[in-house]
C-alpha positions as CSV (number, residue, x, y, z in Angstrom):
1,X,-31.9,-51.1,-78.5
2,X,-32.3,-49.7,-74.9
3,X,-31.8,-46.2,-76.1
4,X,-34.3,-46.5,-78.8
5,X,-36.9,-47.5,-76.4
6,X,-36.6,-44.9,-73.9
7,X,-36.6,-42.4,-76.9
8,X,-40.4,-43.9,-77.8
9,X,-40.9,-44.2,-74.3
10,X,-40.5,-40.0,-73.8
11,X,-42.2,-39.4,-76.8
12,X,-45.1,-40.9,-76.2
13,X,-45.0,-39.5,-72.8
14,X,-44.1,-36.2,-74.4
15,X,-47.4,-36.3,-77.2
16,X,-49.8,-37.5,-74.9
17,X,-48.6,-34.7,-72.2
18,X,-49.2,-31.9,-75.0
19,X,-52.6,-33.6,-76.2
20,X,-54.2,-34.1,-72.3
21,X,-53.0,-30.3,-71.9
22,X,-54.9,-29.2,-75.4
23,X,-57.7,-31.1,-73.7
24,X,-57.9,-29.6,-70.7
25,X,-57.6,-26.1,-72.7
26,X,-60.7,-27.0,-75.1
27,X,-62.9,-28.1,-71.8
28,X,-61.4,-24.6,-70.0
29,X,-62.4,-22.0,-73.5
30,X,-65.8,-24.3,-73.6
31,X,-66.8,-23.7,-70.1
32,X,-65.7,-19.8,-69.7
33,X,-67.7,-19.1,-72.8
34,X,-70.8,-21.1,-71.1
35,X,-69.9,-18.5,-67.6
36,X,-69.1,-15.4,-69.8
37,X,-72.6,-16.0,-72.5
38,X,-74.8,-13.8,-70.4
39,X,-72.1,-10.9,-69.8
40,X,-71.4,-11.0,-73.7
41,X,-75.0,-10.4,-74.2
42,X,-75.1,-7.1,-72.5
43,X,-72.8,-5.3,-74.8
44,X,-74.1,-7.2,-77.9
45,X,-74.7,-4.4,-80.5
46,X,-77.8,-5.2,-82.3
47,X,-77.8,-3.7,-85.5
48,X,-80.2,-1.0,-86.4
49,X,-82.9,-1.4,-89.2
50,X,-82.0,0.3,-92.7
51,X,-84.9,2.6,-94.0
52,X,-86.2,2.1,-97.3
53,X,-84.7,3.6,-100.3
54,X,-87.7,5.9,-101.8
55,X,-89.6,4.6,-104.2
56,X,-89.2,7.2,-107.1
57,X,-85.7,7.3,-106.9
58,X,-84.6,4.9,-109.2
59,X,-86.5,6.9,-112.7
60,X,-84.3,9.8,-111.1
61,X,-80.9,7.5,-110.6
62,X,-81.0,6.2,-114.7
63,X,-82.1,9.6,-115.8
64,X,-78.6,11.1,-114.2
65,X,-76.3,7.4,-115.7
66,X,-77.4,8.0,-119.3
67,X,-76.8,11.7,-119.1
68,X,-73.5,11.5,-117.4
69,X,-72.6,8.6,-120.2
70,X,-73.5,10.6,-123.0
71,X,-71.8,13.7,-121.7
72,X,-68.5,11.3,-121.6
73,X,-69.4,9.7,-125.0
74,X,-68.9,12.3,-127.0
């Protein structure tokens, strides 16, 4: 029954030694992305504006489909 104990004994020792460390590493990310934020913002890329498609363009675009489909058609 002795052995048995001891095993419990190290694994609880064992679980709660991995789960303080997996602590520690959460608080450690948490506070180096707090440090890091401002540095990070610097080389943000800030994504450029799309122009406008042209109005007139889509008359133009369904013109072009239904020829191309009835040259394949036949």
């Amino acid at each position: 029954m002795s052995m048995i104990l001891d095993g419990l004994k190290l694994m609880v020792i064992g679980m709660l030694t991995v789960y303080a460390f997996l602590l520690i590493m959460i608080f450690c990310m948490n506070l180096l992305a707090k440090i890091l934020a401002p540095i990070a913002a610097k080389y943000e890329k800030k994504p450029e504006p799309k122009p406008a498609p042209a109005a007139g363009d889509d008359a133009l675009r369904a013109a072009a489909a239904a020829a191309a489909f009835d040259a394949n058609s036949k």
